[in-house]
MARBA-328903 format. One record per atom (N, C-alpha, C): x, y, z; residue in one letter. Coordinates in pm, whole numbers, plus 50000, padded with zeros to 5 digits. Atoms other than C-alpha are relative to their C-alpha. Layout:
N
XYZA;...
***
This chain:
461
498605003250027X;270595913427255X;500744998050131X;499555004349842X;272445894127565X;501574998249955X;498905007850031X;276055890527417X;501235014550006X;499234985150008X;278635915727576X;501414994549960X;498575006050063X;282245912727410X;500515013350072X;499214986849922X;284845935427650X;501314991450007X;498685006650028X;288415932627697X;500264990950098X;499325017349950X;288175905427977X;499314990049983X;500685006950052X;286025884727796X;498964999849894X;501254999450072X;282715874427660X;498964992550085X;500785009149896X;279555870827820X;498465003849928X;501704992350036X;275875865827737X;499284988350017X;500405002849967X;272895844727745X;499684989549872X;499715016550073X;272775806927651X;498464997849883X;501064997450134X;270535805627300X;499965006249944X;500074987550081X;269295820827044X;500955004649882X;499544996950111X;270735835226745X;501705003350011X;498284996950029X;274945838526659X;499895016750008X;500174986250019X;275705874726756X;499665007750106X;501034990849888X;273285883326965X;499784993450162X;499795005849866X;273955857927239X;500884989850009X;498735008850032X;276255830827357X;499594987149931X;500275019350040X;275725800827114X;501324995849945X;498515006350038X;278405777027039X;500795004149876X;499384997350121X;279405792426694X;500445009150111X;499304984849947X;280265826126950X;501004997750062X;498955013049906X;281945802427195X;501074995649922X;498195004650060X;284585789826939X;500265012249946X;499574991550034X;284755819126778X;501195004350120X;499354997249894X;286135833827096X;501304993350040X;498875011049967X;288045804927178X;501064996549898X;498695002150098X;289945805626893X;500485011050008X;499324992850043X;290155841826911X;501435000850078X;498784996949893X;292295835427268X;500914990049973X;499165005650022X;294065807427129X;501015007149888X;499334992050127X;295055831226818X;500975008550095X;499054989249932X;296505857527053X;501044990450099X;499425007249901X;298155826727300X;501224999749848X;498975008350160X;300055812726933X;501135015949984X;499224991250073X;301135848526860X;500935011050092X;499574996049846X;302365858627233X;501064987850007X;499225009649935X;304325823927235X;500444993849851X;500275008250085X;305195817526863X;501464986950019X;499585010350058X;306535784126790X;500314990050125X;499685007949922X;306205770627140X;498594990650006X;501045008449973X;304395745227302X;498554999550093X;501044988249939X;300855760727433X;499154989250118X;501095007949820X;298895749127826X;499445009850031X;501004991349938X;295915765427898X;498904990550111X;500275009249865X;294225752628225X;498225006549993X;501754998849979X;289935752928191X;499464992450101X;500465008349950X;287875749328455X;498845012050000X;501514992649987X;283955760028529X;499304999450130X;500874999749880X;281345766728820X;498794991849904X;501275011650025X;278065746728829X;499065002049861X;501734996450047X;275535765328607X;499974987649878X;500665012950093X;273925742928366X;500974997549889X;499694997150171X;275415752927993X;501544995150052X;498574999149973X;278915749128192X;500954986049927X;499455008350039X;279805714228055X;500165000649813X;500394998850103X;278525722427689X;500995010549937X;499314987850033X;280735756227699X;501304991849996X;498715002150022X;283665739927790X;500354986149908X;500115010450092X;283725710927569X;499855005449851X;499804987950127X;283085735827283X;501895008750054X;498674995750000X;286265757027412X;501424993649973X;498815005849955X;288655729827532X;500014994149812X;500035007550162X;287825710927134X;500545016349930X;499564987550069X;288395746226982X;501585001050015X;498424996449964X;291915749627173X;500694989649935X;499525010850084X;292615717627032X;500214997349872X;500224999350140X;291865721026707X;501095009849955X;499214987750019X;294685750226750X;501394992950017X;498545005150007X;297295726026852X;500745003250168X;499684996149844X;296985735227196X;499554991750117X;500515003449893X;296945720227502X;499165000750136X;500734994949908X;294695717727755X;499964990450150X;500045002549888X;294785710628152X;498695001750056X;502244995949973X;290455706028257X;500234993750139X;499974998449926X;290475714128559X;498044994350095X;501755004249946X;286265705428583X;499515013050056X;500364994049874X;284375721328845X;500765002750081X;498824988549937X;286125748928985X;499565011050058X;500354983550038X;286385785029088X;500585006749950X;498944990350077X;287735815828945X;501384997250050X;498295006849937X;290905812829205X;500324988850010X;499185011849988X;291435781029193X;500794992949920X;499305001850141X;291895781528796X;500915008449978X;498744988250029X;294075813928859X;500994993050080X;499145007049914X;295775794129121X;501304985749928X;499385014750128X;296275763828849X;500995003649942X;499134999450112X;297485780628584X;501625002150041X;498125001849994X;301045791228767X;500154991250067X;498975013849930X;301375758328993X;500254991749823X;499665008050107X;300955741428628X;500775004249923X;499544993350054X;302985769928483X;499574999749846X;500674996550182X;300475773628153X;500245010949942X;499534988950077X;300755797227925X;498475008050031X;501944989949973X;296685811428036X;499194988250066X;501105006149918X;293515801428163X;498985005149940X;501514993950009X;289825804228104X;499304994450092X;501065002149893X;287335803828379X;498185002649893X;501274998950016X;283785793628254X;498685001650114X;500834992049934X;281575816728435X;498845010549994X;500394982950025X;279155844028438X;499615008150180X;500004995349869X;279835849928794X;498545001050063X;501475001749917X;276895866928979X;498804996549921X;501165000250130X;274645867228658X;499204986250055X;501085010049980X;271435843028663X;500474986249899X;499755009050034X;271725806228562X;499804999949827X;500305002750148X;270705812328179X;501635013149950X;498594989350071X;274225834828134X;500954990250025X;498415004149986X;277885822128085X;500405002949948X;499144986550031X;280755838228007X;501544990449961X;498475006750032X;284915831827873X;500645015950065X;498834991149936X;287255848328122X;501004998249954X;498725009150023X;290445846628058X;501395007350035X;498614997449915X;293835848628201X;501384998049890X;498755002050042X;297335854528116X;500694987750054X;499155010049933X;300355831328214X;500395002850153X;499774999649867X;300585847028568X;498204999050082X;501215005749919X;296795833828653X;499485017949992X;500964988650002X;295345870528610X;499315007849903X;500964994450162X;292935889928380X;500835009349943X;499284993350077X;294245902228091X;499655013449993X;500304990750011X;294935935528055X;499395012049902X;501015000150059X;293105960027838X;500895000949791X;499315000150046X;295995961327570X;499824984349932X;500145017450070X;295695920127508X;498595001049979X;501615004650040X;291875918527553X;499635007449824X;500314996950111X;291535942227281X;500854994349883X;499605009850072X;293595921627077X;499274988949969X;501065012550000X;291605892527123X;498935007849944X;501024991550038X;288505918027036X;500014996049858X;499764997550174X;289925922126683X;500264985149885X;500275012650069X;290825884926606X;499214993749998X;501575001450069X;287185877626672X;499375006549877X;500534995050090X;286205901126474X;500124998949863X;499505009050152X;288465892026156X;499754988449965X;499585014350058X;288275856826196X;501164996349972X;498545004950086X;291835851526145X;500564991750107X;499615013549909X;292475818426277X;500564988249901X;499395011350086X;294215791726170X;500294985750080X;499755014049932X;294415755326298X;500894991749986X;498655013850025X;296575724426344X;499594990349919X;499235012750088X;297415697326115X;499684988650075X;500595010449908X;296265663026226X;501014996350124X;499374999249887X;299085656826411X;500935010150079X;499354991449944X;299845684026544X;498925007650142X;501164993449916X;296485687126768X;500394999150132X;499465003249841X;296415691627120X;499574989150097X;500285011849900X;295845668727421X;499055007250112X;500174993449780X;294035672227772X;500354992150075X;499685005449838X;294955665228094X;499045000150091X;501184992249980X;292365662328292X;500595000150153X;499624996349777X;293125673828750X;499054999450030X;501224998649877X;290355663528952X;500215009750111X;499724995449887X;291595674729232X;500415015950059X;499014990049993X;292855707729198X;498905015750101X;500294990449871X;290175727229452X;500344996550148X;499575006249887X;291445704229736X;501645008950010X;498744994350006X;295065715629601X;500035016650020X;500384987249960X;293985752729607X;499705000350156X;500224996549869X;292715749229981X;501134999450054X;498915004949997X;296015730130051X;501245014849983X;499044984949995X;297875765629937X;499405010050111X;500104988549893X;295495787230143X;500784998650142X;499405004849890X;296405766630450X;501615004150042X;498374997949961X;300195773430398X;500155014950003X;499774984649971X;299315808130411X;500895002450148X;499474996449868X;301845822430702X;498475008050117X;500764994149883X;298865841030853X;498644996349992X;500785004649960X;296295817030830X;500494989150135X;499605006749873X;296405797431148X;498504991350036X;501715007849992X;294245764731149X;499984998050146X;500015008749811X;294905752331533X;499105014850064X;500944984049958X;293665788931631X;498184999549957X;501314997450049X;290505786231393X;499204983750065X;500955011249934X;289695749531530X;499965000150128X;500414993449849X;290315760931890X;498595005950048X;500904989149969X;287705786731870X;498314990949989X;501355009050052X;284915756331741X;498915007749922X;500874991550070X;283395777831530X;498834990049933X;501145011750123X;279475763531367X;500015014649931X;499574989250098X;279215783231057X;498804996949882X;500895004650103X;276055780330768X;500795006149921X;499114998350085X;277485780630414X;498694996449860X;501164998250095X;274975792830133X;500925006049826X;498774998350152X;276905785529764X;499074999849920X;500974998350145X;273865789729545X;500384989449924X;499755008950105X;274405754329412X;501255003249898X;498694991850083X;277805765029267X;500894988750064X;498915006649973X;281235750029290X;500344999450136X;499544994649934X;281535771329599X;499504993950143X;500805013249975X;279325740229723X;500984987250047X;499385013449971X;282175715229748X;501105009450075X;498884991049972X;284965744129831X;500205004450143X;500074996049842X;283815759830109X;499964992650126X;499635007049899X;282905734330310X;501164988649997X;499265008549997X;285585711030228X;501545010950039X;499004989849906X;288265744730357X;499514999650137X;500624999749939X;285935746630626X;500594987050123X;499975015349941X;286295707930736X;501295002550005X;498474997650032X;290365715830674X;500365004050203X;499884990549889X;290005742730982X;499214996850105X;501015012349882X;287585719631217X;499295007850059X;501374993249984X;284575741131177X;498934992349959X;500965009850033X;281505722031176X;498925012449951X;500844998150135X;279125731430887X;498784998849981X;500795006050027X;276095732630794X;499635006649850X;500304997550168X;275055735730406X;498985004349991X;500604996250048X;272845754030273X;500015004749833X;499704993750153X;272225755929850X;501254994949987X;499115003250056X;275125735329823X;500604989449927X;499695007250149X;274915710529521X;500325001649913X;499954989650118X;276415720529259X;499814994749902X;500895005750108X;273665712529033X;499645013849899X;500204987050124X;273515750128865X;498745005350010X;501104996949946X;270125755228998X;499685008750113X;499854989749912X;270695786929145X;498475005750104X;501334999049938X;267825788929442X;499385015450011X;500614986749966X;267885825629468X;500795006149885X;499494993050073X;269395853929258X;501884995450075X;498684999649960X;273185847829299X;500685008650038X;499064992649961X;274785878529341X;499415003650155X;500034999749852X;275475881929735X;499485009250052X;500224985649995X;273295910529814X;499074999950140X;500995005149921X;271105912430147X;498694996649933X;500995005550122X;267775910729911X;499974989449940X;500155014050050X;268725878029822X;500174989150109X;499185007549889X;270195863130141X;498734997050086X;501175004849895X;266745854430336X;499814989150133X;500595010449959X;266865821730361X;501684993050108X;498674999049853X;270795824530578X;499985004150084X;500144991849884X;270035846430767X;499314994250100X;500995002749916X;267265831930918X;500544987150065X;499345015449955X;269225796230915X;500865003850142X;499144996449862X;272015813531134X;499494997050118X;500264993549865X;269875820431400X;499234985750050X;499995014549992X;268215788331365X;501044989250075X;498715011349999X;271255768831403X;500915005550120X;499404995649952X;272705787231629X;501655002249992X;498425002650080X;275655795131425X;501035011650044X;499254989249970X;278595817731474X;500255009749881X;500194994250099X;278125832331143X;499724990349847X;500335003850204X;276965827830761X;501145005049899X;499374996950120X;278935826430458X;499694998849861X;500514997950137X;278095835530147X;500995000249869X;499325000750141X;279365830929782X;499175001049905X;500694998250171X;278625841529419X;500494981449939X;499515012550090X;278975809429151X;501144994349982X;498295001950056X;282695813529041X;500635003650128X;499024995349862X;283625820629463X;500795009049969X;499244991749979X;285475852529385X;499165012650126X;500474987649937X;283045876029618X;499534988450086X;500135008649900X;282865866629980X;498935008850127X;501044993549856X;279545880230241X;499724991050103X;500485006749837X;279325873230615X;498305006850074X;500924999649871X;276455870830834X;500074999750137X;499565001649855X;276665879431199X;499284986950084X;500425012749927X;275255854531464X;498545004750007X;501114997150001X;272195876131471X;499065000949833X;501134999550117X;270885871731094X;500555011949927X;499764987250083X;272455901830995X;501295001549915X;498834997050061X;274765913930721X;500955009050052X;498644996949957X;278205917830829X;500175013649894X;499804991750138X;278065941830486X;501624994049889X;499095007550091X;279965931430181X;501385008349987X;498974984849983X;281945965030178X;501094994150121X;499445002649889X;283445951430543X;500964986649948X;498905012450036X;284675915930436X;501365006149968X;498345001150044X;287785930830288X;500265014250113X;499474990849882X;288195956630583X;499934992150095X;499875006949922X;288025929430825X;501224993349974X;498595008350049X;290905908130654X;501175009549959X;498524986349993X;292995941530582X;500235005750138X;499314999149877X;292905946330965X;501044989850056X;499365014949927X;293885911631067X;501375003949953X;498775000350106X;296585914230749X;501065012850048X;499824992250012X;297535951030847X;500834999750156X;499484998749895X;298095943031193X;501274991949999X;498715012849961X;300905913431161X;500705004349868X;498974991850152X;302445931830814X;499675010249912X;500064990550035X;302245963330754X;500375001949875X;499624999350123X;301745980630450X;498885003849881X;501174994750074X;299525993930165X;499394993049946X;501295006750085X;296285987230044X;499485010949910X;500684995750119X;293945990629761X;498634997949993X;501365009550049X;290425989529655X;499465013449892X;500484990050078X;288326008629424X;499265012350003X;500904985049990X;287006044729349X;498354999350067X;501045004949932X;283396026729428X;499914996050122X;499315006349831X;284726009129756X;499585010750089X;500174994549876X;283866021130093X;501295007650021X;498494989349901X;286186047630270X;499934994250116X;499375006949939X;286336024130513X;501014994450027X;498685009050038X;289276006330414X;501055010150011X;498834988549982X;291206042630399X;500235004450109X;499494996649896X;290306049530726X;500724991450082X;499935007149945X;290626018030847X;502034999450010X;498815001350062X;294516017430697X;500625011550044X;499204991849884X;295476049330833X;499715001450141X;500085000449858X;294476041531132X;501514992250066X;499405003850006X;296846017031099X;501235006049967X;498244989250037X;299996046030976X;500004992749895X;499635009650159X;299936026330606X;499245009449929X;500464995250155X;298936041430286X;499134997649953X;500675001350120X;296016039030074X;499245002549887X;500224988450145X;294866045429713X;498954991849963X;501235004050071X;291966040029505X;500674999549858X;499545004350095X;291976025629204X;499195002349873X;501195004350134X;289576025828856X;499364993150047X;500575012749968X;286936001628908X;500584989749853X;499315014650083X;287745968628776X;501394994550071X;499185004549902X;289785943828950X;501664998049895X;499094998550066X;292395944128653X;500595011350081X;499734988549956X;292835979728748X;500365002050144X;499515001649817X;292815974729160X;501364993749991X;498845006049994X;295525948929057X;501215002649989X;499104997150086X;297525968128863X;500965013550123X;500224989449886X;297715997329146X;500624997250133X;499135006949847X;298585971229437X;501384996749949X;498735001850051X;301545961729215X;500895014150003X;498994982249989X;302576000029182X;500274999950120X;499574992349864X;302356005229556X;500614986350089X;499055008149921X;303645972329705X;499364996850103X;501304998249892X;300245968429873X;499834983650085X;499595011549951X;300135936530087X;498194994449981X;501774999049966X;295915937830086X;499095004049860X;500644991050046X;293445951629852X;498664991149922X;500865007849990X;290315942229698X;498715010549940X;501204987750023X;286495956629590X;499004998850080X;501135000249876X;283705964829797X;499114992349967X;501005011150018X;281835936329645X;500454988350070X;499645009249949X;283185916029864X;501404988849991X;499345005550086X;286185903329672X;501085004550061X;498575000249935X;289615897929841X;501624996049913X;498985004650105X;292785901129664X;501024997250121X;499055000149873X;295925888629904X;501244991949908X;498874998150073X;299415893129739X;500544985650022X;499065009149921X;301085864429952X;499374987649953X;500275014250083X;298675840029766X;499755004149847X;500044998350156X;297915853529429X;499095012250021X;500464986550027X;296565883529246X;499094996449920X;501115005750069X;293155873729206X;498775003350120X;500944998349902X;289845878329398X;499754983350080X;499885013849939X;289405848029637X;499534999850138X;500775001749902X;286935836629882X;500534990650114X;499235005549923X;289055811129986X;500775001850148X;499154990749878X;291795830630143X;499315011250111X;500544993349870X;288915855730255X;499704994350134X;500515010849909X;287235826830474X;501285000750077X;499695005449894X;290425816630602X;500795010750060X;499424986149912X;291805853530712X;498865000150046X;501144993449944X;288395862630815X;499994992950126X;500445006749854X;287975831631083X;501424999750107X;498774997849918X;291785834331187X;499815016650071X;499814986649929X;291135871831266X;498854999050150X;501335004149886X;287675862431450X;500574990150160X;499605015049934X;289495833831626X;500685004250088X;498944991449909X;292435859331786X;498645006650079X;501354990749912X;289525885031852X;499284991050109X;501025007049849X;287665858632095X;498635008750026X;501464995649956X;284325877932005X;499694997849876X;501175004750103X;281205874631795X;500435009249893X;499434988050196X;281195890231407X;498945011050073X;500824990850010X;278605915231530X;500885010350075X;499584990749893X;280785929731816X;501565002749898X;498344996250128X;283975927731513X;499305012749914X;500424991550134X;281745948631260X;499765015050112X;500294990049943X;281145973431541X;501645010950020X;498664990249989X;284965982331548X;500165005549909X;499874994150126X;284835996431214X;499345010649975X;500934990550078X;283796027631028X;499154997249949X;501505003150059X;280416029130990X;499665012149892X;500504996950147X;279286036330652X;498844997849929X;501515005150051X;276366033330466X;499825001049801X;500554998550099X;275696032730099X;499224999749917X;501055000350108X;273826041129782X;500094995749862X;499685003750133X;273666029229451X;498435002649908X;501054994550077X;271556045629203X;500385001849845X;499674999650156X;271286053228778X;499145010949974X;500484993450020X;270166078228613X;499844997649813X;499644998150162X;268956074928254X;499185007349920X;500464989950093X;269236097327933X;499475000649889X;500955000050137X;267596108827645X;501964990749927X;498935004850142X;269976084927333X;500635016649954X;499304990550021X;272586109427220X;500425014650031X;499944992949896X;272996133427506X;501464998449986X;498305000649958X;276786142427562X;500274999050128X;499275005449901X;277626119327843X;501165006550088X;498834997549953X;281026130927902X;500005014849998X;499984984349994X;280176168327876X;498775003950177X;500595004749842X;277476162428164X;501024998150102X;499165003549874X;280556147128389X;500585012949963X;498744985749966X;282746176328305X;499285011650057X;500774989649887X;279816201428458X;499744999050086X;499945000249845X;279446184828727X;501315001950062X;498784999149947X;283216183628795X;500515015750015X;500044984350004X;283036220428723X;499145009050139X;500714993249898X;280626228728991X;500364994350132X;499235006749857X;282486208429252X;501045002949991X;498824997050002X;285486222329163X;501135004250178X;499414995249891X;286306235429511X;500664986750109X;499645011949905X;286456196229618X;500934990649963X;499095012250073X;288806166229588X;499174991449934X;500495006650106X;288286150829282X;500834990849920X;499515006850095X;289066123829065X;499554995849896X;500305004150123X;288616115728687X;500784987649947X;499155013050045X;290816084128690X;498374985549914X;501025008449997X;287156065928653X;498785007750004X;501194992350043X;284286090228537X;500495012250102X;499864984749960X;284086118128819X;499454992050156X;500255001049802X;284506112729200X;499985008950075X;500294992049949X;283606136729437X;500224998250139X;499015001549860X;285336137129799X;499365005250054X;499894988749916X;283646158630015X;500344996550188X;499605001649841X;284366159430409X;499324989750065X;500305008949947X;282366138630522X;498844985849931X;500225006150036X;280846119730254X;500484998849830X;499625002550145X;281216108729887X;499394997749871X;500835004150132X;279686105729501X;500825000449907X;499435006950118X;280956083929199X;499125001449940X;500954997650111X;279696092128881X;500204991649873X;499205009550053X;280576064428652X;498854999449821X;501255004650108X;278646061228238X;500624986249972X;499855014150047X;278066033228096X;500274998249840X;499575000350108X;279516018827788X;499164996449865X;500815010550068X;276736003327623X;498905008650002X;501224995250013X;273496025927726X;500235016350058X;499974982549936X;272816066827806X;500174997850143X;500314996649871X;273246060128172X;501155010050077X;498804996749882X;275136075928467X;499404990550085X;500395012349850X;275486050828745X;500635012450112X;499424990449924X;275976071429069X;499764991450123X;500235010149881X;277186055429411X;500365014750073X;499714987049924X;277456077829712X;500034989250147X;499435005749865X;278516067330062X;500145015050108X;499804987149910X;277676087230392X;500054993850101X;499765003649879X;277736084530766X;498564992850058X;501025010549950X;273766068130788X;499115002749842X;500665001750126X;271756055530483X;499235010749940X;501564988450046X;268996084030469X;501155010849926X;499414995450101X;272176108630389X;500574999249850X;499735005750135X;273546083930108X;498965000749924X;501034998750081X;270326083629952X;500155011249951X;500254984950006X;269536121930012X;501505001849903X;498854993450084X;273346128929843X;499714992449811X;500055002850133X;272426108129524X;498735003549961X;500774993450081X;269286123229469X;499875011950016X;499524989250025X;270526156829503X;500955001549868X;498895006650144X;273516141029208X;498985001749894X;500875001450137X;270426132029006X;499305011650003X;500704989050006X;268796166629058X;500565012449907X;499134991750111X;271616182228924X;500255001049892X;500295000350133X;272046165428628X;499134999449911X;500815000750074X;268816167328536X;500165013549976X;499624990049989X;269506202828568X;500805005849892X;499324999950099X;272076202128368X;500045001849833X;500675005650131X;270546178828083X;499225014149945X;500704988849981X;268026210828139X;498424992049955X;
***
């Protein structure tokens, strides 16, 4: 069974039976259920929802099923094509729509795709609407338009050129600075949108390029999600090429990894502590990222005399958090850059072009930048249980026997201690505990999460 339904979407794997994965009966379903909740959020007006997709294969088939569904509702639609996540969050308020759907399944493998979907301020809905949408799938209670009363499309070619076009007017991007510096740069988009994007920002800022994996034919060459384990064949190019660094992207460009000049990962955790220095230094002010996130970013930020908080995981939740505190920065340790001053959305875009403006002032290599930072190391591990084990009675004994430490339950059970850290997070769907831990050199991060899993086996008894 490949077909997950949650409150910021639906995602699962292309074939196969209604139900149990994404086939086009699930696909309108869906799509009507977000046009049902758009109709009943806006009644009796006139409805613009702005679709656009990344490369993978099924991507033309999905949206052509959606955009006909919205239509059939009496709704309009703005098809945006080949896109990324920010560029369709970017759309929807220059076009001022009433939502958005991004056809994606982000890092997932080329046989997945997914229905994101956005409110009228370009961001994921929160968990209050999604579950709304939940329930009008589930009823079926839809109702359509009248012949003439169907909707139209519009179709915007252009609208990732127009997205770069906004990063640029960012106040603290600075292209004359980033083409000064002549930066060469390899650019590995896994055949994704992130294929025409990157280097065409790139060419903007008069960095000469070289492509790697970037057709966006949906023929993802390696595993997509940005992880070193997948990154081989950049690394090695860098050094090849004699580049001043690698850039990396997932499918839908919301998660952004650098490569130093030597082949090596910059770490994904760092990208958004590199662009919250740059950001932190010329406008002060609080940041965000998540309970999972590096403590990098906290030290990094009071280093700086500014504030910062952790959030739930989930970038809804990071979002929601930078809005409370008035945060100018924030973001998740997957690489994913949120930056207030352009939108409240993850965006590779804006990372790229803070990242090479900060590099560009600095006048040194990314290896000798990643060295100014808190060094960190992390783990990521699971632990799984016998079926019908009490999950949540497990986190409350461990939170019981750490009692003496800073703790948080905003997001399963976090564990603070002095000089390192463990997230205890279950999962919604299977017996697991996921457990991340973060220390001062890898062998401790390990050693602290399988001491975590020692315990609760302990526990379990």
């Amino acid at each position: 069974m490949s077909l997950i339904k949650s409150i910021s979407g639906i995602r699962g794997t292309i074939g196969g039976k209604p139900g149990d994965n994404l086939t086009p009966l699930d696909t309108v379903k869906f799509a009507a259920a977000y046009g049902t909740w758009l109709k009943n959020e806006y009644p009796g007006k006139e409805l613009n929802v702005v679709i656009g997709r990344d490369a993978r294969i099924s991507g033309a088939m999905v949206q052509n099923l959606v955009m006909n569904t919205l239509l059939g509702m009496g709704i309009n639609v703005t098809d945006v094509g080949l896109s990324t996540t920010p560029t369709v969050e970017v759309a929807v308020t220059l076009e001022k729509a009433n939502g958005g759907i991004i056809l994606t399944a982000s890092h997932n493998p080329k046989q997945w795709n997914a229905l994101k979907l956005l409110n009228e301020k370009g961001e994921f809905l929160n968990g209050a609407d999604g579950e709304k949408i939940l329930k009008y799938a589930e009823s079926e209670s839809f109702e359509f338009a009248e012949v003439d009363a169907l909707g139209t499309i519009t179709v915007i070619e252009d609208y990732m050129d127009r997205h770069i076009e906004e990063v640029l007017k960012l106040p603290l991007v600075d292209a004359e600075k980033v083409k000064a510096a002549k930066f060469k740069v390899v650019v590995d988009a896994v055949n994704s949108t992130g294929g025409i994007a990157i280097p065409a920002l790139l060419n903007k800022l008069g960095v000469e390029t070289v492509e790697l994996y970037c057709e966006p034919n949906g023929h993802f060459p390696h595993n997509p999600e940005p992880l070193k384990e997948h990154l081989g064949d950049i690394m090695k190019l860098v050094v090849t090429e004699k580049a001043n660094l690698g850039i990396v992207v997932d499918p839908d460009v919301d998660r952004l990894a650098i490569i130093d000049e030597n082949g090596e990962m910059f770490g994904e955790e760092y990208t958004l502590v590199a662009c919250a220095d740059y950001v932190l230094g010329k406008t002060p002010g609080a940041t965000v990222s998540n309970l999972s996130s590096s403590r990098a970013l906290r030290d990094l930020t009071r280093q700086h005399g500014q504030q910062y908080k952790a959030s739930a995981v989930g970038e809804v939740n990071v979002v929601q958090l930078m809005k409370d505190t008035n945060a100018i920065i924030g973001g998740e340790g997957n690489g994913g850059i949120i930056y207030p001053e352009s939108h409240y959305g993850r965006d590779s875009l804006v990372g790229v072009a803070l990242f090479l403006t900060h590099l560009a002032e600095k006048n040194i290599e990314v290896s000798a930048l990643r060295k100014e930072y808190p060094i960190y190391f992390m783990s990521k591990n699971k632990i799984e249980l016998t079926p019908g084990l009490d999950v949540d009675g497990i986190l409350e004994q461990v939170q019981k026997n750490h009692s003496a430490e800073e703790i948080s339950t905003i997001d399963g059970v976090k564990i603070d201690f002095e000089e390192n850290w463990v997230h205890l997070r279950k999962s919604n769907t299977e017996p697991i505990i996921r457990i991340y831990t973060e220390a001062k050199s890898q062998q401790e991060a390990d050693d602290l999460a399988q001491n975590m899993i020692a315990e609760i086996k302990e526990i379990v008894g």
